[in-house]
KEGUGU-442210 format. One record per residue (C-alpha): y, z, x. Coordinates in pm, whole numbers, plus 50000, padded with zeros to 5 digits. Example, Ala and Ser with C-alpha at 12.3 -4.5 7.8 and 13.67 -1.06 7.14 Angstrom:
2
495505078051230;498945071451367;
END
This chain:
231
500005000050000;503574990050163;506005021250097;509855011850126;511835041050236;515285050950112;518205050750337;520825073350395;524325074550281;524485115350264;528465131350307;529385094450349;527485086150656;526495053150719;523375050850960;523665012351052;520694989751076;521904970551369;523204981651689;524604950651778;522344940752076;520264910352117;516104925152061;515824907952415;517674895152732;514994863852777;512124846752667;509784865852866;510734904752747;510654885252388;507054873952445;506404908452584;508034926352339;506294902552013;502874904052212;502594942652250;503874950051847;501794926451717;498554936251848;499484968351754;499694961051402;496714943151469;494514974951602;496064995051339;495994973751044;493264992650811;494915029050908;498025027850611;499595057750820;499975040351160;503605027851181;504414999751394;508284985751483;509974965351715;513784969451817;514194994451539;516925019751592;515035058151506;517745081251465;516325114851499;518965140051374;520605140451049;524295138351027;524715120251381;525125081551371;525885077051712;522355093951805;520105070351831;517815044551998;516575013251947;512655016652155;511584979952220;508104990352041;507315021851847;504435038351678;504315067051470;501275083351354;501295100751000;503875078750824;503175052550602;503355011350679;506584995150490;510244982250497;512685005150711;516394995050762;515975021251059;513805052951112;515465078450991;513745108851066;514305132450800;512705109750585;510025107650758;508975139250749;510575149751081;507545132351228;509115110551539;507345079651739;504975093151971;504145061152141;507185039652309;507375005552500;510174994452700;510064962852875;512544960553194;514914929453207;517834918753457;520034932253179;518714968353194;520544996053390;519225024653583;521675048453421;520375029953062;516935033153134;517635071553248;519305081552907;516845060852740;513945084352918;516175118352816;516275110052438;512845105852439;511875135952633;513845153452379;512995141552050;509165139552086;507895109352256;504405117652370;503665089752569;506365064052733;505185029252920;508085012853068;506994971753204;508534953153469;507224923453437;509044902453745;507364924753989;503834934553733;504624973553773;503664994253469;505125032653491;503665058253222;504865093453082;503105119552914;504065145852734;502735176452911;504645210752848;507535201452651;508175171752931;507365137153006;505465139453370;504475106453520;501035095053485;499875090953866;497495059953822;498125033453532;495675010753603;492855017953383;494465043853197;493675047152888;496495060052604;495275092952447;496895077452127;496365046552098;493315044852263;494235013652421;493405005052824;496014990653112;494754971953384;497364955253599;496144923653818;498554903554049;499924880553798;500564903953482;499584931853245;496764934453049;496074955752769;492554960952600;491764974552265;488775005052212;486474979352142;487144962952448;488474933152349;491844921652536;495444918952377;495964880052262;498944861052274;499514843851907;498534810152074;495414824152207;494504839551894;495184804251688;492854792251980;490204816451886;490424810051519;490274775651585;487274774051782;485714797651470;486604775451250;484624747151459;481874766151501;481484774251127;482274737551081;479044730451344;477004753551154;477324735350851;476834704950973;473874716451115;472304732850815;473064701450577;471454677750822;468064705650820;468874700850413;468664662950444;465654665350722;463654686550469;464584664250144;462624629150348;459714651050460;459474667250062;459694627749971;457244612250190;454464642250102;455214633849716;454294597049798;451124604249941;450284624349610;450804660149780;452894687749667;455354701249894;455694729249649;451784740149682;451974741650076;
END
C-alpha cells in the first residue's frame, strides 16, 4: 500500500521541497546516485516499511527550516513506502534514515562533506558510505556509542542493515545483494530480461516442435492400424 504523508505548514513554517541544488554535479554521480536507489528499492520491494529516497531533503527537527539535508540516498527502516515532498521527521514517527549514501564529485567541499558527516552523527545515521568514484575509494561509518567510527576494511563488508556486500576492484564499486546476486545497472537489467524473455521464447519453440514431433509419430502408428492411445 503507497501512504502519502502530510506536510507541514505548523506556526506558518514552510519546510521547502527543494533546496535549490542540482541532485548531481555529472553524469557519473547521477548514474551512481540512480544505480544505488534503485536497487535498493529493488532489494526492499516486498518489505512496505523499508523507505527508499534519493536527493530528498530530511529535516529532522520541528520548527527549524534551515536544518536540514538533502543525503544523495536514504533508507529508513520502520516507515512506510509513499509520496514525501521531504522527510519530515516528526511525521515520521521521529524515526530518522539509518542508512546514507553520498557520492563525492569535483563540486563537493571538504568543509561540505564535514558538516554533512556532523548532521548525521547527530540525528541518527547508523551507517554512512561516502564513494569517490574518480579514484574507486569507498569510506564507511558506523554508529558505535553515540558516534560514527570508521569502519577499518570496506572491502567485503557487509552492511548490518541492509545486508548488502562492498567489494571494491580497480575499476569501480560493486555492491551485492544477500542472495548474492550483484547490483545491475538499468541497462544490464533490460539485458537480463531480455535474454529471459529469449530463453522462454526458446523454450517454447522447443516444446511446440516436441508437440508437432509427437502429432506425425501418433499419425503414422494410426495408419498402420495401432493405437497410440493403448501403448
Amino acid at each position: 500500500m503507497v501512504t502519502q504523508l502530510p506536510s507541514s505548514t505548523q506556526k506558518g513554517i514552510i519546510y521547502p521541497d527543494s533546496d535549490g541544488q542540482p541532485m548531481a554535479d555529472n553524469t557519473k554521480q547521477f548514474e551512481l546516485i540512480v544505480w544505488i536507489k534503485d536497487n535498493l528499492e529493488l532489494l526492499f520491494a516486498n518489505d512496505p516499511n523499508v523507505f527508499v529516497a534519493g536527493d530528498l531533503l530530511w529535516y529532522p527537527v520541528e520548527g527549524d527550516n534551515k536544518l536540514r539535508q538533502a543525503p544523495e540516498v536514504m533508507v529508513v527502516f520502520g516507515r512506510p513506502k509513499g509520496y514525501r515532498g521531504s522527510y519530515q521527521q516528526w511525521f515520521e514517527d521521529y524515526i530518522p534514515p539509518q542508512v546514507v549514501f553520498e557520492i563525492w564529485s569535483p563540486g563537493n567541499r571538504i568543509s561540505k562533506m564535514a558538516k554533512k558527516f556532523e548532521f548525521y552523527e547527530r540525528y541518527g545515521v547508523e551507517e554512512y558510505y561516502l564513494y569517490e568514484p574518480d579514484v574507486v575509494d569507498l569510506t564507511g561509518w558506523q554508529l558505535r556509542n553515540s558516534r560514527l567510527e570508521v569502519i577499518d576494511q570496506m572491502a567485503g563488508w557487509v552492511s548490518p542493515k541492509l545486508g548488502v556486500r562492498f567489494e571494491l576492484s580497480e575499476e569501480k564499486l560493486e555492491i551485492y545483494r544477500p542472495d548474492g546476486d550483484r547490483f545491475l545497472t538499468y541497462l544490464e537489467l533490460d539485458q537480463q530480461r531480455q535474454q529471459e524473455r529469449q530463453r522462454a521464447e526458446q523454450a517454447e519453440a522447443r516444446a511446440e516442435q516436441a508437440e508437432s514431433k509427437l502429432e506425425v509419430l501418433r499419425a503414422l502408428l494410426q495408419e498402420r492400424g495401432i493405437n497410440p492411445e493403448q501403448l
